[in-house]
Structure formats: structure tokens, C-alpha cells
ZAMARGU-4260 file (C-alpha; in steps of 0.2 Angstrom, whole numbers, plus 5000, padded with zeros to 4 digits):
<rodrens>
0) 5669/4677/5958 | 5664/4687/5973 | 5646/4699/5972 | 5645/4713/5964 | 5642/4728/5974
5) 5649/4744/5965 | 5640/4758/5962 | 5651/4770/5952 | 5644/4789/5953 | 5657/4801/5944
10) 5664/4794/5928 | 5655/4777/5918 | 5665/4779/5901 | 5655/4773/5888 | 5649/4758/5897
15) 5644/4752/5913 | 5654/4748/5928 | 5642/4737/5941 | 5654/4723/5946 | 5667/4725/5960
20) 5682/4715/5964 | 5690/4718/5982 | 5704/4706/5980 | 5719/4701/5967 | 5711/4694/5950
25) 5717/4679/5942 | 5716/4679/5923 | 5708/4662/5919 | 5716/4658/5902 | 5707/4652/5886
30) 5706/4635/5877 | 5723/4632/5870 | 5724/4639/5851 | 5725/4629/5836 | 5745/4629/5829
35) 5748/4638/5814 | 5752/4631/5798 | 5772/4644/5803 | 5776/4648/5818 | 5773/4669/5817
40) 5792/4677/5817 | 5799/4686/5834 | 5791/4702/5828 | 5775/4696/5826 | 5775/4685/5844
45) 5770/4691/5858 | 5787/4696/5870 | 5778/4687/5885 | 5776/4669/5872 | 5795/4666/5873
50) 5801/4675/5890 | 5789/4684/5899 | 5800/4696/5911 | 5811/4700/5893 | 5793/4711/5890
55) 5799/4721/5905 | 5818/4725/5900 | 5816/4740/5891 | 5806/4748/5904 | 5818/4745/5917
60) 5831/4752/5905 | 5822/4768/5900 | 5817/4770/5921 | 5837/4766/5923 | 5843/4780/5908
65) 5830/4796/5916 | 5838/4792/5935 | 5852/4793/5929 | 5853/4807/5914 | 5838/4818/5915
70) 5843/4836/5918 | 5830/4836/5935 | 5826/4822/5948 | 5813/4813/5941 | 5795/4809/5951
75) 5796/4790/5951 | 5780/4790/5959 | 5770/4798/5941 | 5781/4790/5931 | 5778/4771/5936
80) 5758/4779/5937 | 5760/4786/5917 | 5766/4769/5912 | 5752/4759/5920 | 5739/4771/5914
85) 5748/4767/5895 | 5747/4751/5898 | 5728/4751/5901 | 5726/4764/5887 | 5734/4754/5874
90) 5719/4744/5875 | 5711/4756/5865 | 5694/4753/5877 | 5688/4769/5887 | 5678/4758/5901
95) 5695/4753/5905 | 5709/4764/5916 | 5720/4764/5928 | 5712/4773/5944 | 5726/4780/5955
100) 5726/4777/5974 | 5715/4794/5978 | 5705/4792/5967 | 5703/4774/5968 | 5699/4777/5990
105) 5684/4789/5982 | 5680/4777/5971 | 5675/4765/5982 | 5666/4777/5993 | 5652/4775/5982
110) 5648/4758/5986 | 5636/4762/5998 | 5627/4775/5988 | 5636/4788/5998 | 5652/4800/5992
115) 5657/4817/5991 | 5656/4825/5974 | 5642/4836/5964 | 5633/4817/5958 | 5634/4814/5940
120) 5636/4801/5930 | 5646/4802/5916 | 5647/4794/5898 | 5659/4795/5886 | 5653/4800/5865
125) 5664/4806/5852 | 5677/4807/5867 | 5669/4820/5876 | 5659/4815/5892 | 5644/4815/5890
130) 5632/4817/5905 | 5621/4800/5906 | 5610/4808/5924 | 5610/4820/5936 | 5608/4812/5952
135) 5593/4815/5963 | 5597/4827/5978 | 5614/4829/5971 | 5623/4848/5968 | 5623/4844/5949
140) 5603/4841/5948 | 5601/4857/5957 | 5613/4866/5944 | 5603/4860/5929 | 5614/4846/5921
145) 5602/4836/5911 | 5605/4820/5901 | 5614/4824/5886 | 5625/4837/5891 | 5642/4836/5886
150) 5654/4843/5898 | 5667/4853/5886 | 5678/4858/5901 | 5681/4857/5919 | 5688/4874/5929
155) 5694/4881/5911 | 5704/4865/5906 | 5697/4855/5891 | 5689/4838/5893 | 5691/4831/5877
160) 5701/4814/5877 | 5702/4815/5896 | 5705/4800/5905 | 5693/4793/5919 | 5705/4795/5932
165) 5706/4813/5923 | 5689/4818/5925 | 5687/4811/5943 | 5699/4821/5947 | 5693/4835/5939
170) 5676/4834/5949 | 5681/4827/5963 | 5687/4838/5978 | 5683/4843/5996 | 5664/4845/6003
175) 5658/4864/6000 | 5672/4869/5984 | 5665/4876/5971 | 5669/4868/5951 | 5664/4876/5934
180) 5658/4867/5922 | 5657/4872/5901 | 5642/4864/5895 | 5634/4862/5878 | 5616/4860/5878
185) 5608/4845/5866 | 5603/4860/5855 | 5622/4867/5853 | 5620/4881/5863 | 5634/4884/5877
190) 5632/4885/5897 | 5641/4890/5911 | 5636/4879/5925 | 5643/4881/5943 | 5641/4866/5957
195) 5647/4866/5975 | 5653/4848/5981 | 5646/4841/5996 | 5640/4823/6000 | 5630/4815/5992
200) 5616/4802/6001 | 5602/4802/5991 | 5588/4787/5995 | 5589/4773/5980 | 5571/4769/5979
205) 5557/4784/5980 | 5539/4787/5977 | 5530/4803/5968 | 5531/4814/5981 | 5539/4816/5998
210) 5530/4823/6011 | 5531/4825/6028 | 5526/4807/6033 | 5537/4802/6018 | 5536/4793/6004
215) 5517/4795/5993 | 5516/4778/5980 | 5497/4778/5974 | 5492/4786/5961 | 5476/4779/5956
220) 5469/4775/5973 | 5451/4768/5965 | 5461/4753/5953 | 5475/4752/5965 | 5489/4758/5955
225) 5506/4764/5961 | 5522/4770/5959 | 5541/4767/5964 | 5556/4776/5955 | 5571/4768/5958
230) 5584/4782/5955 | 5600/4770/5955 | 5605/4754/5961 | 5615/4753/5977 | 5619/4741/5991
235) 5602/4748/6000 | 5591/4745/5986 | 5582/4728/5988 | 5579/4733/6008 | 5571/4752/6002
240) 5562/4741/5988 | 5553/4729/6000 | 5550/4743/6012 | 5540/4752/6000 | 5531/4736/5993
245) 5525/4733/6011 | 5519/4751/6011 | 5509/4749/5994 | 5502/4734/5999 | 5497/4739/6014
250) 5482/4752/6004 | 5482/4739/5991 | 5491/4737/5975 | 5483/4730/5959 | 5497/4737/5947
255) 5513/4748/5947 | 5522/4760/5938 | 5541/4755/5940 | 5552/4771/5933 | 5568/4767/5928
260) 5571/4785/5919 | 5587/4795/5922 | 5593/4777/5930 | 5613/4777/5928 | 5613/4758/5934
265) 5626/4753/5947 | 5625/4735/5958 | 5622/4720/5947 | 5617/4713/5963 | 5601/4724/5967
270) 5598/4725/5948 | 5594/4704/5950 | 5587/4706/5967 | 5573/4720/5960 | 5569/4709/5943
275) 5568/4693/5956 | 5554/4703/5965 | 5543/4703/5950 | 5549/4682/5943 | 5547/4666/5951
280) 5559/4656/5938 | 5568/4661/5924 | 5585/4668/5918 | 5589/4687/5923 | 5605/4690/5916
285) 5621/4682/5908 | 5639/4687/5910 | 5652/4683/5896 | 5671/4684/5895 | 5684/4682/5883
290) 5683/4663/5886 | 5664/4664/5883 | 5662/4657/5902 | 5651/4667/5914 | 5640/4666/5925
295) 5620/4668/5925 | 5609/4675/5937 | 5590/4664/5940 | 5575/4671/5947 | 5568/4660/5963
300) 5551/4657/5970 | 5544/4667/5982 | 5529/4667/5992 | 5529/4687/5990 | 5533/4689/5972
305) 5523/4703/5963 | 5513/4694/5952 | 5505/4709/5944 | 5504/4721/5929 | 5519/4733/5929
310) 5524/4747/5918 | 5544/4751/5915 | 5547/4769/5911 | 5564/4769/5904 | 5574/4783/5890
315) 5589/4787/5886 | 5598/4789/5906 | 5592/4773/5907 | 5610/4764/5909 | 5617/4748/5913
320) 5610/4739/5928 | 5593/4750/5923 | 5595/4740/5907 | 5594/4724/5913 | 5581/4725/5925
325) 5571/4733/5909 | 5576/4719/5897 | 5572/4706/5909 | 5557/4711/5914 | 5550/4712/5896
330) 5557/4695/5890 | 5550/4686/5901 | 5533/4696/5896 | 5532/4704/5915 | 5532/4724/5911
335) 5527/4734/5897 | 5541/4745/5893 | 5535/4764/5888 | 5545/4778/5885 | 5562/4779/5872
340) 5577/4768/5871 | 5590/4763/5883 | 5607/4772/5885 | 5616/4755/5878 | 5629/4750/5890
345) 5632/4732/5890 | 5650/4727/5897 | 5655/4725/5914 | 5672/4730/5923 | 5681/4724/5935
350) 5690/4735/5947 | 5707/4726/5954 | 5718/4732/5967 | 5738/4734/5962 | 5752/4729/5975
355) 5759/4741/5985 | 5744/4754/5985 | 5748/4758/5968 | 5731/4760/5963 | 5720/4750/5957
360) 5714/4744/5936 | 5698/4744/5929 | 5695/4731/5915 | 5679/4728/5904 | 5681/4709/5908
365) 5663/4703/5904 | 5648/4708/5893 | 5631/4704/5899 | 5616/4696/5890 | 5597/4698/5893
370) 5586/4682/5895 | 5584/4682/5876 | 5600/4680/5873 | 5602/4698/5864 | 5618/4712/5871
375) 5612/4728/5873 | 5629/4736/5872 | 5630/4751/5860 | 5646/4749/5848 | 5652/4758/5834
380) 5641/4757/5818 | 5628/4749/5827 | 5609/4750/5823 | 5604/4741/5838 | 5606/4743/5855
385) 5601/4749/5873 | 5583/4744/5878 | 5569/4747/5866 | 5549/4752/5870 | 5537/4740/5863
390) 5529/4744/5850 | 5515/4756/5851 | 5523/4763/5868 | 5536/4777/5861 | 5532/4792/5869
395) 5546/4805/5864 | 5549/4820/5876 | 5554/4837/5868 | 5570/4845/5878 | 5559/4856/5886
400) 5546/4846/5891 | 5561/4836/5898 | 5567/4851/5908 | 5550/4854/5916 | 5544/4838/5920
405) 5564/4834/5929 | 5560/4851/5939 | 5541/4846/5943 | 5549/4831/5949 | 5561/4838/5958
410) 5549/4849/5968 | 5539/4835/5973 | 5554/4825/5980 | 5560/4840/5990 | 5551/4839/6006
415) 5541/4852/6015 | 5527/4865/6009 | 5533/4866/5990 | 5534/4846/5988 | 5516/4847/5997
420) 5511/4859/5984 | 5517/4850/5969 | 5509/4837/5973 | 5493/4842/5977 | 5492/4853/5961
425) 5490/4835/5951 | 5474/4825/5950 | 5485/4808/5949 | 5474/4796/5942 | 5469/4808/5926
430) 5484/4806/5912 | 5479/4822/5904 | 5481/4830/5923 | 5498/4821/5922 | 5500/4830/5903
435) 5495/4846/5910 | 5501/4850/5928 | 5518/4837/5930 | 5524/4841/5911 | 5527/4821/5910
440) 5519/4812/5894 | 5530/4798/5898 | 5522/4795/5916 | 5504/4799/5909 | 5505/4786/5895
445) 5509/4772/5910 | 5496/4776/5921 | 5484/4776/5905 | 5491/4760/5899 | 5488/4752/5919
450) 5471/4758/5915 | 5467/4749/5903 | 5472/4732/5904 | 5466/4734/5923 | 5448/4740/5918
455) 5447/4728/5900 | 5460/4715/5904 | 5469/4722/5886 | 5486/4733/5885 | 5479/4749/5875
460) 5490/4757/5864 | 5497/4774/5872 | 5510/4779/5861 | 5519/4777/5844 | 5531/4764/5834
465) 5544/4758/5843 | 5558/4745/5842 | 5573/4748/5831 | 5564/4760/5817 | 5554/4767/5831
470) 5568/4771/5842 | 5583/4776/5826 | 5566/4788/5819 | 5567/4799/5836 | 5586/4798/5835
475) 5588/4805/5818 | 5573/4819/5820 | 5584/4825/5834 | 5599/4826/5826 | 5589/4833/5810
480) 5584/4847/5823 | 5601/4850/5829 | 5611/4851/5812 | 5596/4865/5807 | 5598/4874/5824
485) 5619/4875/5819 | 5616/4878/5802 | 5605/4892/5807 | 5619/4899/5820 | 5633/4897/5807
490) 5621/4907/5795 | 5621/4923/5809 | 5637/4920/5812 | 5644/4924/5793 | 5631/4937/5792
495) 5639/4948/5807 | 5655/4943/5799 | 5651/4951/5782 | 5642/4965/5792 | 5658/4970/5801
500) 5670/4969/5786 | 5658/4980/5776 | 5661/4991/5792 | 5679/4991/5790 | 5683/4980/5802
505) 5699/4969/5799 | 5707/4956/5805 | 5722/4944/5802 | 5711/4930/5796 | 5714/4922/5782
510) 5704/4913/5773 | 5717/4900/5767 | 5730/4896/5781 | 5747/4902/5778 | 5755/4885/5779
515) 5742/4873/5766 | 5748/4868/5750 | 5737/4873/5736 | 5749/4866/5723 | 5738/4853/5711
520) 5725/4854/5724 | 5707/4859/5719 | 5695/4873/5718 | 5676/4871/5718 | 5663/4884/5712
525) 5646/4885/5717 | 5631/4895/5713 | 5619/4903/5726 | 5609/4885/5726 | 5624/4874/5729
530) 5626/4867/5712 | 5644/4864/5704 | 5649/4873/5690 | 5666/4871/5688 | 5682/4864/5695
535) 5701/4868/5692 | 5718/4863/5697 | 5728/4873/5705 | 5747/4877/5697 | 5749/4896/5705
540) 5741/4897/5722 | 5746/4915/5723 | 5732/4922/5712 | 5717/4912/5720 | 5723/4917/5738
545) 5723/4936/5734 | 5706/4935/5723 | 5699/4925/5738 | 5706/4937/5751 | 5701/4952/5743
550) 5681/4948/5736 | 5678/4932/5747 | 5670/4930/5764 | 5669/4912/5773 | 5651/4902/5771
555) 5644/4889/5776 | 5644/4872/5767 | 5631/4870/5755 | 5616/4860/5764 | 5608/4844/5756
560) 5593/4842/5749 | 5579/4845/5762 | 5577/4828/5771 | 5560/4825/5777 | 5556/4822/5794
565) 5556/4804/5798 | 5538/4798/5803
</rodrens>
């Protein structure tokens, strides 16, 4: 199997995409199965068990009837691309697509970090994409897309159950257009957020602050602590990472602050080649396909291997190749890992070129394992995924606090007078300055654990539980805060409602649709608590739709119980 070397900027459905075949694939085929006890009937076998091209016949047939019959020449073109995106569809796995041949060209524009689109990186949750990061110096940073956002539609057309290829296409167009996005905050609230395409370059690996004699690393100039953020992995990763180890070291360096927040992933390769910087021996990661072969990646020895203390920043952008240099690191007990959990993405896709220029197929064909054997890979019903913080080194950020600390940041990485300023406004080596003036607890809590353990040789405890109950806690507080704020809104919302009937408004709105079938279906009466007092079948709906109609109004359903905030 050839490197992998993709960097895949637009659309990462649901999980990540950081290996790249450039030539045909071979499907290796597993261990021969074990006869059954009777041979399955024709039905049940698969068409290609007994004559493979037989699988192909009513295809060809169907192809044959439409070019012959259909009222209008059909465009053979889309239809042969409809049935290769179904085929890849039935799969019923939304890391895998068919990628058609413009956007498969854009597509691997991206390998070398640079493309033309607005730079996001997308996931895909309850079938709407989800934004995973913003990329640094990207039109959709500078338009406000946060992690968490979910993208509800592109230039007025919906995105839910959009294909990938869909949504690249959606985003993608030529430098200096303009696309509209409908976003809905993490809090429920609705934005309209407007981007101008252009291409994107960004550098992989920065420091806190750019300046005009470029990149600023040290933060505690006295203990000799640093900091790198590496803001994706690309083929010009591992270069930009050594350049700015030389730079640190040239002033010293006794400890660094490695931040992996906001990460999206991208090259497996550079995601090794940064964990073997801090390893001399030792698995880093495992690939694992249908026949449970892979392949695993091993640290080697080097005379210039950073043997010192390192802090991982990581939280929920942290995706994918991000994930594995974080879980690396902290199995083999190299980094403290501070922050909140991990994104979760743990499959890998191969990207295959058709025949003919017909586009090319991307498969999840892999899942990859840390060093402790463990998937990170978020799947349905899960309690455990993603890239935990160790325990005593949660440190939650609000949404707000969020917002500012990305736009502090982003002021400091922008060059010229403002960066200069926002720089300078920060006494660096004092957390509570870092609280205070950069709006980034996360950040603070690192420098304050380097601290520590440089000045006492012991990790001091800088933030709260963590691991699985730690990391499901902060989960289910937020979503806690977001059913009150929608509760809240659907409250107003009923209230205006009953406002503007008292008014007289009107409108045809019924309360039960025209078309539902009441008969023997049930009606439920609460009081103004929530509690049942009665239930009835229903033989004459007529009656009950006018009584409800005439002295009823829509409300909300009754909440729970008030659930305590989990501690």
C-alpha cells in the first residue's frame, strides 16, 4: 500500500479521511468461510457467487429500455454517475461515496494543503453536516463558523441527507464567488453566514503569535516553555515542525505546549512523523481491514528526538490524524492531554480512481488503533470514543468563551500592528494573564501544568474529572443547556401564538392534520403540572377535532422532572 498523503479540506463525513490511493486498488479477499450446514438458496446468494457478470444483466437492460423508450434523450453521462453513487450508497456508510470527476480534480488539490474553497471541514451528525473546524486564514474562520455548527443549507437548497459529493459541490466554486450558508449555532439559534471563496494556503504548523519576523514560540522564557499549534496535517507538516523545533531550541526549550485544538486531522503520514519526534521506540498507530490484516506504524530512534515534557491541548475539533498523534502520545506516557474529548473518528478511506475518468470511489477500508490497542472511532450507541483528558485535566470552555479566545487567536496569527498588539497585551508566562487577556482557560491550564512539574518535578492538577464520566458529564450538561434554551423558545413561541389568536388573528392551521386517522387512536389529558388524568379511545373524531379547534392552542410537551446538573 502506497503513503498516505491526503489532506481532505471540504467534506470528512463522519469520519476521517487521511489515506490516499493514486492507483487502481486490488480487493485482497478474506480467509475462505466455513461451508454451511445448506447451501443458502439463489435468493439468498450473492449474484456474483455463481456468475458474476449475471449481477450486471439488469442494469444493462434497464440502460437498454430508457435509450430506447424514454419520452426525451437521456444523459448517459448522470445516469451511469447515479448508479455508481447507489452503488456506494447502498453501503449504508456515509465516509463512503462516489466523488465525480470535478470534484474528484478539487479533491486532490488539497494534498498539498492548498485549494480553492471557503476551508471547512465538515462532519456529518444526525445527517446534517456538521462543522468539525474552521480553517486558519480561511474565508469560513473569518465568517464566524465555529466547531459545532451545523450547516442547514447551502445557497437556499437544504443539506440534510446531502451526499459528499453533494456538499462539495455546494461549496465549492470559483475564487472570489460568494456562497450563503444557514447556520444553527450549538445554542439552537439560526445565522446567516456569507463567505467569499478564494484559495486557501494556510501554514500547517504555527506559533502564538506572528509577527513581522514571524513566528513567536515561548511563552515562559525563565522555565523555557514553548508553544507549537499545528492547525492540520499536510504534506509540509514534518518540515514546518522541525523548522520551528530548531527555532525553539535555538532560546532553549525545557517543555512545550503542543495544541492540537480545532485540529481536523488529514496525512497519516505527518500525523506518524510528528508523534515520532517525541518517541524513540514503540508502536504509533495500527491499521485494520475487513481481513483484520494492516499495517502498523513504529517510532525510530533519533539523535534529535524531544525528550521532554509536553502538554497536548486537544477538544472536540480535535479529529482523526489529530487523534492519533494525541492518543499516541499519552500511551506511551509522553504528553499530558488537557482540554475535553476528541471528535471520535476512527476509520480510514481510501480514494480510488475509476477507468475512463469516471470519477473516482472513496471507501472506509481501514479502522485505525492507538498503541493501547483501543479504536477511537465514535459509532452509534457508543459511550466511548474520541481522545479523552486525563483525569484531573478537563477544562471545559463555555461557547462564548470559545468565540473569544478563537478571535483572540486569530488576531494574534494575523500579522502586522493588531497581531503585534495582541500579543503584547498578554503577560504569557502568568496563567491568570492567559485567563484574563487571551480568554483561553485551556491554554492557561497547560502552561500552569508545565509549571509545575518543571518547578517540582510533579504534574499538578489543573483541571477536573475527566475520562469517560468526565467527558459524557460536559456532554450531557450541554445538551441539558440546549433542550432548556429550546424549551424556553417553544415557550415564547406558543405565547405569541395565543397572543395573536386572542387578537383575532387566524389562520388555516389546524391542530390535527386533515389527513390523520383518529379512529381507535388515543387522547391524553394533562393538568397544568404534566400529570395524566385520563385517557380515551377515540370512535367519533369529529367531536374532539372541533372541541380542539375551537378551545385549544398548541403546547409544548410536558418537560421531565428537573434533572440536576451533572457534577
Amino acid at each position: 500500500m502506497p503513503p498516505a498523503t491526503i489532506y481532505h479540506r471540504r467534506v470528512i463525513p463522519g469520519a476521517a479521511t487521511i489515506l490516499l490511493v493514486t492507483c487502481a486498488a486490488t480487493q485482497v479477499p478474506g480467509p475462505a468461510a466455513t461451508p454451511p450446514a445448506r447451501a443458502p438458496d439463489a435468493a439468498a446468494r450473492a449474484p456474483e457467487d455463481a456468475d458474476p457478470y449475471r449481477w450486471f444483466d439488469p442494469i444493462i437492460d434497464l440502460r437498454a429500455l430508457i435509450a430506447a423508450t424514454y419520452v426525451d434523450a437521456p444523459d448517459a453521462a448522470a445516469m451511469q454517475r447515479a448508479v455508481l453513487g447507489a452503488m456506494v450508497d447502498a453501503l449504508g456508510d456515509p465516509s463512503s461515496g462516489f466523488i465525480a470527476p470535478e470534484a474528484d480534480a478539487r479533491a486532490r488539490e488539497s494534498v498539498s494543503g492548498s485549494f480553492v474553497g471557503i476551508g471547512v471541514e465538515l462532519g456529518i451528525e444526525d445527517g446534517l453536516p456538521t462543522v468539525i473546524s474552521a480553517l486558519d486564514d480561511s474565508p469560513a474562520l473569518e465568517a464566524g463558523l465555529r466547531p459545532g455548527d451545523v450547516i442547514v443549507a447551502i445557497d437556499g437548497a437544504a443539506t440534510a441527507a446531502a451526499d459528499p459529493s453533494a456538499l462539495d459541490r455546494m461549496l465549492s466554486g470559483p475564487p472570489g464567488s460568494e456562497v450563503t450558508l444557514l447556520v444553527r449555532r450549538s445554542d439552537g439559534t439560526e445565522d446567516v453566514v456569507r463567505a467569499s471563496r478564494r484559495t486557501v494556503s494556510a501554514s500547517s504548523v504555527k506559533g502564538i503569535a506572528r509577527l513581522d519576523d514571524g513566528w513567536v514560540h515561548v511563552l515562559d522564557p525563565d522555565r523555557r516553555i514553548a508553544y507549537v499549534r499545528i492547525a492540520r496535517f499536510t504534506e509540509r507538516t514534518a518540515a514546518e515542525l522541525d523548522q520551528a523545533i530548531r527555532q525553539m531550541e535555538s532560546t532553549g526549550l525545557s517543555g512545550l505546549v503542543l495544541d492540537l485544538r480545532s485540529n481536523p486531522g488529514g496525512s497519516i503520514d505527518a500525523a506518524v512523523a510528528t508523534v515520532d519526534r517525541f518517541l524513540s521506540d514503540g508502536a504509533i498507530v495500527s491499521l485494520r481491514g475487513r481481513t483484520g490484516m494492516g499495517r502498523t506504524w513504529d517510532a525510530t530512534a533519533d539523535p534529535s528526538d524531544l525528550l521532554l515534557p509536553v502538554v497536548a491541548l486537544v477538544d472536540r475539533g480535535s479529529a482523526s490524524a489529530s487523534e492519533i498523534v494525541a492518543g499516541a502520545l499519552r500511551d506511551h506516557g509522553r504528553a499530558k492531554l488537557i482540554g475535553t474529548r476528541s471528535y471520535g473518528k476512527g476509520s480510514v478511506q481510501t480514494i480510488v480512481p475509476l477507468p475512463d475518468g469516471a470519477g473516482s470511489v472513496r471507501l472506509t477500508t481501514d479502522r485505525y488503533f492507538l498503541p493501547s490497542g483501543r479504536s477511537v472511532a465514535r459509532t452509534a450507541g457508543a459511550t466511548r470514543w474520541g481522545v479523552e483528558p486525563d483525569t484531573g485535566y478537563l477544562v471545559p470552555m463555555t461557547e462564548e468563551a470559545s468565540i473569544r479566545a478563537s478571535q483572540a487567536r486569530a488576531d494574534r496569527e494575523s500579522g502586522g500592528t493588531r497581531a503585534r498588539k495582541a500579543f503584547e497585551d498578554v503577560q504569557w508566562s502568568r496563567p491568570e494573564a492567559i485567563r484574563e487577556r487571551a480568554h483561553d482557560p485551556q491554554l492557561a491550564a497547560a502552561v500552569e501544568a508545565l509549571q509545575g512539574y518543571l518547578d517540582a518535578m510533579e504534574w499538578p492538577v489543573v483541571g477536573t474529572l475527566s475520562g469517560d464520566v468526565g467527558a459524557a458529564n460536559e456532554e450531557l450538561r450541554a445538551a441539558l443547556e440546549y433542550r432548556r434554551r429550546l424549551v424556553a423558545e417553544l415557550a415564547e413561541t406558543d405565547a405569541s401564538i395565543s397572543r395573536m389568536r386572542g387578537e383575532g388573528a387566524g389562520v388555516d392551521d389546524p391542530i390535527v392534520a386533515a389527513d390523520a386517522d383518529l379512529i381507535d387512536g388515543t387522547v391524553e389529558l394533562r393538568d397544568r403540572d404534566g400529570r395524566i388524568v385520563g385517557r380515551w379511545t377515540l370512535k367519533d373524531p369529529t367531536m374532539v377535532r372541533g372541541a380542539l379547534q375551537g378551545a385549544g392552542v398548541p403546547a409544548p410537551t410536558p418537560a421531565d422532572p428537573a434533572e440536576p446538573d451533572p457534577k
